[in-house]
C-alpha positions in Angstrom: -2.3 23.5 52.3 -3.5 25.7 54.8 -6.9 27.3 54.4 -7.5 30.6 53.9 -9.3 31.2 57.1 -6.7 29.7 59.3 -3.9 32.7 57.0 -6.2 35.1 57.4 -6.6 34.2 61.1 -2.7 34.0 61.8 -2.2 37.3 60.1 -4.4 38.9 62.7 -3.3 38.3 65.6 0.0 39.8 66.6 1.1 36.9 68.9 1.3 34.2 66.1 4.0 33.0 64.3 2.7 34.5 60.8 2.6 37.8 62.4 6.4 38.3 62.0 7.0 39.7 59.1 9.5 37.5 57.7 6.9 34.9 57.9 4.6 37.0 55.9 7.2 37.1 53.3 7.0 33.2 52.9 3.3 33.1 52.2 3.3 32.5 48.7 1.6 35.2 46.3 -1.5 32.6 45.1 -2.1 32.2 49.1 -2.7 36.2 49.7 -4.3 36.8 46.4 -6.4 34.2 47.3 -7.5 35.5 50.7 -8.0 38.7 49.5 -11.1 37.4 46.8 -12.3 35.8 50.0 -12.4 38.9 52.5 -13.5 41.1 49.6 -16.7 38.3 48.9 -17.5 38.9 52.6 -20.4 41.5 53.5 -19.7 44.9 55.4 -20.9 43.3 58.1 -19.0 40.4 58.5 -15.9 42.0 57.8 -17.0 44.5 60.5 -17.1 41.6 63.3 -13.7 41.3 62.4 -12.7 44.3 63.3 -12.1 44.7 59.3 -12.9 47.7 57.3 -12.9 47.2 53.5 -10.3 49.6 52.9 -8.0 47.4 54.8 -7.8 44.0 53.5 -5.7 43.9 51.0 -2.6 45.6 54.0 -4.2 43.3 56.5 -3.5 40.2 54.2 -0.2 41.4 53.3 1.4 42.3 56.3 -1.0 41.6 59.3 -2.2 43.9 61.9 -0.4 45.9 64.5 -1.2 44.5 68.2 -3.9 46.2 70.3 
């Protein structure tokens, strides 16, 4: 199973393989549920250093980020 940091981390960036949306489909429901309780523990801070705003995780765990 692949840990939550390493989907978080493949939703993010545009160039990996997760970032295409069919691939996104295939993450199970458990899997982005579960990342979402993770972000959502994290400070305001932390998520900022992500370049996260709160407001955004649950669309950035469910369908990734646009590229730069």
């Amino acid at each position: 199973m692949k840990s939550i940091i390493n989907i978080v981390n493949d939703l993010f960036h545009a160039n990996s393989p997760a970032a295409n949306t069919d691939d996104v489909k295939n993450v199970s429901e458990f899997e982005i549920r579960r990342a979402i309780r993770e972000l959502e523990a994290l400070s305001d801070r932390d998520l900022s250093d992500m370049g996260l705003a709160r407001s955004e995780i649950k669309h950035a765990v469910r369908y990734g980020r646009k590229a730069a």
